[in-house]
C-alpha positions in Angstrom: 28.3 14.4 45.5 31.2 11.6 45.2 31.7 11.1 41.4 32.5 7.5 40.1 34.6 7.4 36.8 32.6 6.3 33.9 33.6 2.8 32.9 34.7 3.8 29.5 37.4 6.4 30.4 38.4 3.4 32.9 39.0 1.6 29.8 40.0 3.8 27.1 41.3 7.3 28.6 45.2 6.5 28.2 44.8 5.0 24.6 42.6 8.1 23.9 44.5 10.7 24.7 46.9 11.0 22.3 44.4 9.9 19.5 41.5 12.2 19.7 41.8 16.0 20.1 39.5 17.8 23.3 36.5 19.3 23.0 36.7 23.2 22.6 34.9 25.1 25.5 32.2 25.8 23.4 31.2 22.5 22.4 31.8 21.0 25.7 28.9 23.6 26.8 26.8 22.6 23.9 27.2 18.8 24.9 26.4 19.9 28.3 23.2 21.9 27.1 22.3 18.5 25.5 22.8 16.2 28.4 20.9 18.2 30.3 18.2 18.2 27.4 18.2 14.5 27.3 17.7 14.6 31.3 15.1 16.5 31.2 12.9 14.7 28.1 13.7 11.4 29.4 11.8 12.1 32.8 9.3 14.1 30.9 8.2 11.8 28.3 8.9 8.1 29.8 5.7 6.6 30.7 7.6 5.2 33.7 11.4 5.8 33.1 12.3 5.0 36.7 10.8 1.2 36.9 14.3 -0.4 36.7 16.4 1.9 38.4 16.0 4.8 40.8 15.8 8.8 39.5 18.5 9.2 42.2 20.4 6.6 40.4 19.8 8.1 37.1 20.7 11.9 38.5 23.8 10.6 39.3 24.9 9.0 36.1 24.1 12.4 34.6 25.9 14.0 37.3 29.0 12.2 36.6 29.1 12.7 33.2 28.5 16.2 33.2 31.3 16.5 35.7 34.1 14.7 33.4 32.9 15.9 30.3 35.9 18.0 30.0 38.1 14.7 29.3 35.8 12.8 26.7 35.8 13.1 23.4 32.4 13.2 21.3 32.5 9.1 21.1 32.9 8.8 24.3 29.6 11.5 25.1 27.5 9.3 22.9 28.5 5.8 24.0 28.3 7.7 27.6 24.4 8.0 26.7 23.6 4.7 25.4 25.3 3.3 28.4 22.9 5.6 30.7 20.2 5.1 28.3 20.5 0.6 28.8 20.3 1.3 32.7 16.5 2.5 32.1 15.8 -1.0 31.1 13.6 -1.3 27.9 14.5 -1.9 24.7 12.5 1.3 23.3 14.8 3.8 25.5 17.5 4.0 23.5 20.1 6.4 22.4 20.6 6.0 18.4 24.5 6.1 17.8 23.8 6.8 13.7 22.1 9.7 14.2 25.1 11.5 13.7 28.0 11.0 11.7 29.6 7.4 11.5 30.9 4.6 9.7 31.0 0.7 9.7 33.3 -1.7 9.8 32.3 -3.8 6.3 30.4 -6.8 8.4 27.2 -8.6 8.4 27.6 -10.5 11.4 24.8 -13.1 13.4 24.5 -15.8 16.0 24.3 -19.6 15.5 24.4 -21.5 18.5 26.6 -18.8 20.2 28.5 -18.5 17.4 29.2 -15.2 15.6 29.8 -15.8 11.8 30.2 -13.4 9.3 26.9 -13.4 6.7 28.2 -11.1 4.5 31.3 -8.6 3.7 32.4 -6.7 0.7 34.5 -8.0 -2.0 37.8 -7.4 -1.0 36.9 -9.9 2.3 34.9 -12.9 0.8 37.3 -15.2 2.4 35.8 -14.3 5.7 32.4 -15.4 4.7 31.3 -17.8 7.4 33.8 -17.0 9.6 33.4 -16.9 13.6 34.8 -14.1 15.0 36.6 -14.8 18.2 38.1 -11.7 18.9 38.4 -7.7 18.5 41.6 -5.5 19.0 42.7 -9.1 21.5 39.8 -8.8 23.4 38.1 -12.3 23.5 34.5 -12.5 22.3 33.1 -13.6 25.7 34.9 -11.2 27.3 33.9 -8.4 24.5 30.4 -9.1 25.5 30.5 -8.9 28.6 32.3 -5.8 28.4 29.9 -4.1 25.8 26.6 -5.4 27.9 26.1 -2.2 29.7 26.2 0.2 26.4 24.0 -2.2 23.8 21.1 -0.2 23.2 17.4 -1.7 21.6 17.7 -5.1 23.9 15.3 -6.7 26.3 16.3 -9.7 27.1 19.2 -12.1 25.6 18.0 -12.7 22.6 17.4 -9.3 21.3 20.9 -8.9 23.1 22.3 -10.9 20.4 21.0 -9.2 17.7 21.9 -6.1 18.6 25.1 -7.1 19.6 26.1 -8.7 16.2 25.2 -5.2 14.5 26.5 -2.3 16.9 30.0 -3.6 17.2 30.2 -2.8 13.6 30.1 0.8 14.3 33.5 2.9 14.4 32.0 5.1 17.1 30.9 2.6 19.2 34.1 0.0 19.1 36.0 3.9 19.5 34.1 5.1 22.7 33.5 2.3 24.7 37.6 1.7 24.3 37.3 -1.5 22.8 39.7 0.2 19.9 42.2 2.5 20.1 41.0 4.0 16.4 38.2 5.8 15.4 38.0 3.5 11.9 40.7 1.0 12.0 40.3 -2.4 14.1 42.0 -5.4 14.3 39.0 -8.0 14.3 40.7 -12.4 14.8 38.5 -14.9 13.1 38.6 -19.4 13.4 37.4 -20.8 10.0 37.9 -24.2 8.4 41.9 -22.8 7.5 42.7 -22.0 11.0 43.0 -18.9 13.5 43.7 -15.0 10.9 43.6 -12.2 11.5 42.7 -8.5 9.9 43.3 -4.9 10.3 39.9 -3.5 8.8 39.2 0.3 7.8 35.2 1.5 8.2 33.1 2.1 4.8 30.3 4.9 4.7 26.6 3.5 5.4 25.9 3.1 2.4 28.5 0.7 1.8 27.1 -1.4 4.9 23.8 -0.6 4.2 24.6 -2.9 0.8 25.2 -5.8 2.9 22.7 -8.5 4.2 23.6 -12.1 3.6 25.7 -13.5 1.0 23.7 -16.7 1.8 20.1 -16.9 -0.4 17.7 -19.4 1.3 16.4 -21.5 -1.3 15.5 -24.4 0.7 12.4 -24.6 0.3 11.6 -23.1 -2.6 9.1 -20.2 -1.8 8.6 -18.5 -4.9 7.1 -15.6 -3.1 4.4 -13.5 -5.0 3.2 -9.8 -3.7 0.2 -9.0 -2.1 -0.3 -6.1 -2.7 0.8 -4.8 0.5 4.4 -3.3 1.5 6.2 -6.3 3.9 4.1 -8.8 3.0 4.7 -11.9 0.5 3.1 -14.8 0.1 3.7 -18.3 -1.6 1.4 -21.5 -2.0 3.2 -24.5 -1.3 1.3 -27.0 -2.5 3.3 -30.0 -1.6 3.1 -29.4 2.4 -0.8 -27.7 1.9 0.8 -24.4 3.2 0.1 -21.2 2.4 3.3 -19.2 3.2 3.0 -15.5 4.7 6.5 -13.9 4.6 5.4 -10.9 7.0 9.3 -8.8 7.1 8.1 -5.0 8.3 5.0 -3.1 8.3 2.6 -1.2 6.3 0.2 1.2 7.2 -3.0 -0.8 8.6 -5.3 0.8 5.5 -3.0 -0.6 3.6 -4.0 -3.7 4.9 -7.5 -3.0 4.5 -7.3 -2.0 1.0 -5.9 -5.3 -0.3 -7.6 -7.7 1.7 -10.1 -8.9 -0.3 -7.4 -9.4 -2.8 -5.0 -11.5 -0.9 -8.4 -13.5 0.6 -9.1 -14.1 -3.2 -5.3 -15.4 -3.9 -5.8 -17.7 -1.2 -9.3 -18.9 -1.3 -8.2 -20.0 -4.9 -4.9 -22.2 -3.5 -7.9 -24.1 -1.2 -5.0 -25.2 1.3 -5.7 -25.9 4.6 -2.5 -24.9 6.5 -1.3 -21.4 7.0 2.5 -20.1 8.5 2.6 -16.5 9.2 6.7 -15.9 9.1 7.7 -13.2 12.0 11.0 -13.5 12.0 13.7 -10.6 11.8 10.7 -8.5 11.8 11.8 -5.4 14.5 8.5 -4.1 14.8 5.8 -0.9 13.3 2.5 -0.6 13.3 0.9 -3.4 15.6 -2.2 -2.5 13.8 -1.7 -3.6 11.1 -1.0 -6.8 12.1 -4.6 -6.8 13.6 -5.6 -5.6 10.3 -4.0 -8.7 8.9 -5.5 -11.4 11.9 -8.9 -9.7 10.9 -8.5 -10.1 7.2 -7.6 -14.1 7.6 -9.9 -15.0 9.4 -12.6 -14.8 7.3 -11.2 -17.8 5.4 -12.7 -21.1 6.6 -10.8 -23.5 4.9 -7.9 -23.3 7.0 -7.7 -25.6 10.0 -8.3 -23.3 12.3 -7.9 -26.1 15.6 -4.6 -27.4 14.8 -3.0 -25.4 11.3 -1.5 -22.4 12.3 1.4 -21.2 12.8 3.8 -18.3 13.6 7.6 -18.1 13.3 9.5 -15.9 15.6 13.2 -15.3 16.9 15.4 -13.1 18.6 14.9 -10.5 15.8 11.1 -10.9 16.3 10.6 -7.7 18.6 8.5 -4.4 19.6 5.0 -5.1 17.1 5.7 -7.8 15.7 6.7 -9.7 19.1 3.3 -8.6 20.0 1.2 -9.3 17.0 2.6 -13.1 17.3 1.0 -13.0 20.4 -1.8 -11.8 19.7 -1.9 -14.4 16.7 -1.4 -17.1 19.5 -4.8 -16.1 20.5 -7.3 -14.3 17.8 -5.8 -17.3 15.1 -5.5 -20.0 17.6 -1.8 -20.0 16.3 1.4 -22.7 17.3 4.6 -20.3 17.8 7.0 -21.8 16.0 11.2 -21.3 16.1 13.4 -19.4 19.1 12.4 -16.9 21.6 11.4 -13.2 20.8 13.8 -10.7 21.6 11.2 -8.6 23.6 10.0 -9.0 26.8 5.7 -9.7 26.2 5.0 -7.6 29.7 6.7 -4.6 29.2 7.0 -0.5 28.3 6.8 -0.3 24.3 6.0 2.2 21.8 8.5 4.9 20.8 8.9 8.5 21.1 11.4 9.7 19.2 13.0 12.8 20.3 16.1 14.9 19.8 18.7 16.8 21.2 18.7 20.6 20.9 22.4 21.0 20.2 23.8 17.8 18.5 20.6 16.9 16.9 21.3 13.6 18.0 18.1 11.2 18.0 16.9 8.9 20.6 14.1 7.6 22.1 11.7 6.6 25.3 9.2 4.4 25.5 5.6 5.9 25.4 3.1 2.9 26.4 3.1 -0.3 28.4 1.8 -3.5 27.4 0.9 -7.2 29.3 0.7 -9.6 26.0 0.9 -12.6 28.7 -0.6 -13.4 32.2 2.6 -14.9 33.5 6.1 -13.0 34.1 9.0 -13.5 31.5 11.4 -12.3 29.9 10.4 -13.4 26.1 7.6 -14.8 24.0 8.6 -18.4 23.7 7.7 -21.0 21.1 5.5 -23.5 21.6 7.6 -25.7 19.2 11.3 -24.6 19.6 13.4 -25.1 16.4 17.7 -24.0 16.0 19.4 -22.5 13.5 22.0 -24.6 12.2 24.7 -22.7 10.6 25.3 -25.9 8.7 22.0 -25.1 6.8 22.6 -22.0 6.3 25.6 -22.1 4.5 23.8 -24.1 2.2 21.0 -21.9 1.9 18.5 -23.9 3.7 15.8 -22.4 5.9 16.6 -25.0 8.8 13.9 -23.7 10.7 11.0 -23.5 7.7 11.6 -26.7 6.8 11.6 -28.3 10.4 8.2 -26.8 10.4 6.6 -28.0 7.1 8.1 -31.6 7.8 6.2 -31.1 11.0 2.7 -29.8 9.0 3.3 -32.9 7.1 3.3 -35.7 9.7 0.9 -33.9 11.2 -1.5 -33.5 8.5 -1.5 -37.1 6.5 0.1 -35.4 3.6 
């Protein structure tokens, strides 16, 4: 069989050579026991791992890879994986880079508009907050994403694309062995803020240093004053002035978790007698579908919402997996208005994980186990029925551009 070279030794093998010791023999075998391994599980437990590309196609990337393992190092192996892992072509196929040891650049990064901003950083780089990042080791953010496309792992369609995007160049592995860097945990990362063009040579923290970081920016615009229901993931908050009640539904319980609290949280809201209800999916990657059934079961007992014409789900690009597919299941058991940007999963597609591992490494990834059709139609995301932006304008000033778009909305609507 003709080999191809795999397009990150193209990139990197020069700038790598010098930095990063071989393999020994014996763990170039044990990597090669594990490719194989992953081979093998990927055509084993796929529902349908060859509906995007061919299993010829797919031989020969492992082919290749086994054939110039000899002159890779360990990043380049794993990024290698998740490369060959994207070309299956669903977001739940996906090779999970922290699985083994790693480190992060110290980063919260996300999209407005096509812009990536810095959310959050630790102290030492506050001046960065709000930053757009236009560049890595030189290499243009366009062009870096371009570049990366083929490696991102978890994404369906654009939108997740983004998401995932913003958070795996922040990995040292990663950046290291798809040869965007020359380093293993030192980049140079070029920023444009209100002061002009900087930049800064950045060493990686430990994971538990990133893990510390979300947003330095607290939405508090509108004021939700969110109250537990009982029920891990899900908050809730009665705003009165719009005739809202406010479900903040961020990750997933069990469903008899659900179940158990229901007739308190039906209690909570029976007592607020408002007629409008917003179930907020947004950022919320997915669980238990389930549940979320659990959750369209247990509201819709309560008759004094306005079931015709008052409710309403949020989603976005970080809506994905379950919680993509409970919004759309919302859209019809609830009678629900999507509200905000498209869902980073595709409706119509192969879902559910199956988390395996490899017998060596112990790396982790994963295939996907199911397939779903949420829709009738082909596409490649949910999309809202009322489509609201970001505005990173709003965000800097800790307003929920998106929530408040929508109660404004409730309250023209409603006579309030």
């Amino acid at each position: 069989m003709t080999h191809f070279i795999l397009p990150a030794v193209m990139a990197a093998m020069a700038l790598f050579s010098a930095a990063s010791p071989a393999l020994s023999v014996q763990q170039q075998n044990a990597w090669r026991e594990d490719i194989l391994s992953f081979q093998a599980q990927i055509k084993t437990h796929h529902i349908a791992a060859f509906h995007h590309i061919s299993e010829a196609e797919f031989d020969q990337q492992i082919d290749t890879l086994w054939s110039q393992l000899a002159a890779l190092n360990e990043a380049q192996i794993e990024t290698e994986l998740m490369r060959i892992s994207r070309s299956i072509g669903d977001a739940h196929t996906a090779y999970n880079l922290m699985s083994g040891p790693h480190r992060h650049y110290p980063l919260r990064f996300k999209f407005f508009a096509g812009e990536l901003r810095v959310i959050d950083t630790i102290a030492a780089y506050q001046h960065l907050l709000g930053a757009k990042l236009i560049a890595i080791n030189g290499i243009p953010l366009a062009q870096l994403q371009q570049q990366l496309k083929p490696y991102v792992n978890y994404v369906e369609n654009q939108y997740s694309f983004n998401v995932a995007f913003a958070f795996q160049i922040t990995i040292n592995k990663f950046l290291y062995g798809t040869g965007v860097s020359p380093q293993l945990d030192r980049a140079e990362f070029s920023f444009s803020s209100d002061s002009g063009i900087s930049s800064v040579t950045l060493d990686t923290v430990t994971m538990q240093q990133f893990g510390s970081l979300s947003s330095a920016y607290t939405m508090t615009t509108p004021q939700l004053s969110l109250t537990s229901t009982g029920i891990e993931g899900l908050q809730f908050s009665m705003l009165t002035a719009y005739d809202t009640v406010y479900l903040d539904f961020n990750h997933y319980p069990e469903p008899a978790a659900v179940q158990q609290h229901c007739l308190a949280l039906q209690q909570s809201i029976k007592q607020s007698q408002l007629a409008h209800l917003v179930i907020d999916l947004r950022g919320n990657m997915g669980g238990n579908f389930y549940s979320g059934l659990a959750l369209s079961s247990c509201l819709s007992e309560l008759d004094q919402f306005d079931w015709l014409n008052g409710i309403y789900v949020m989603i976005d690009g970080a809506t994905q997996s379950a919680a993509m597919a409970n919004a759309s299941q919302f859209k019809q058991l609830l009678n629900a208005t999507l509200v905000g940007q498209p869902s980073g999963a595709d409706p119509n597609h192969y879902m559910e994980t199956r988390r395996l591992s490899l017998p060596n490494s112990g790396r982790k990834f994963s295939v996907s186990k199911r397939y779903y059709q949420f829709v009738l139609q082909p596409t490649d995301a949910l999309y809202p029925d009322i489509s609201y932006q970001e505005s990173w304008q709003a965000y800097k000033n800790n307003q929920d551009a998106v929530l408040l778009q929508l109660l404004n909305h409730i309250e023209k609507n409603s006579g309030a």
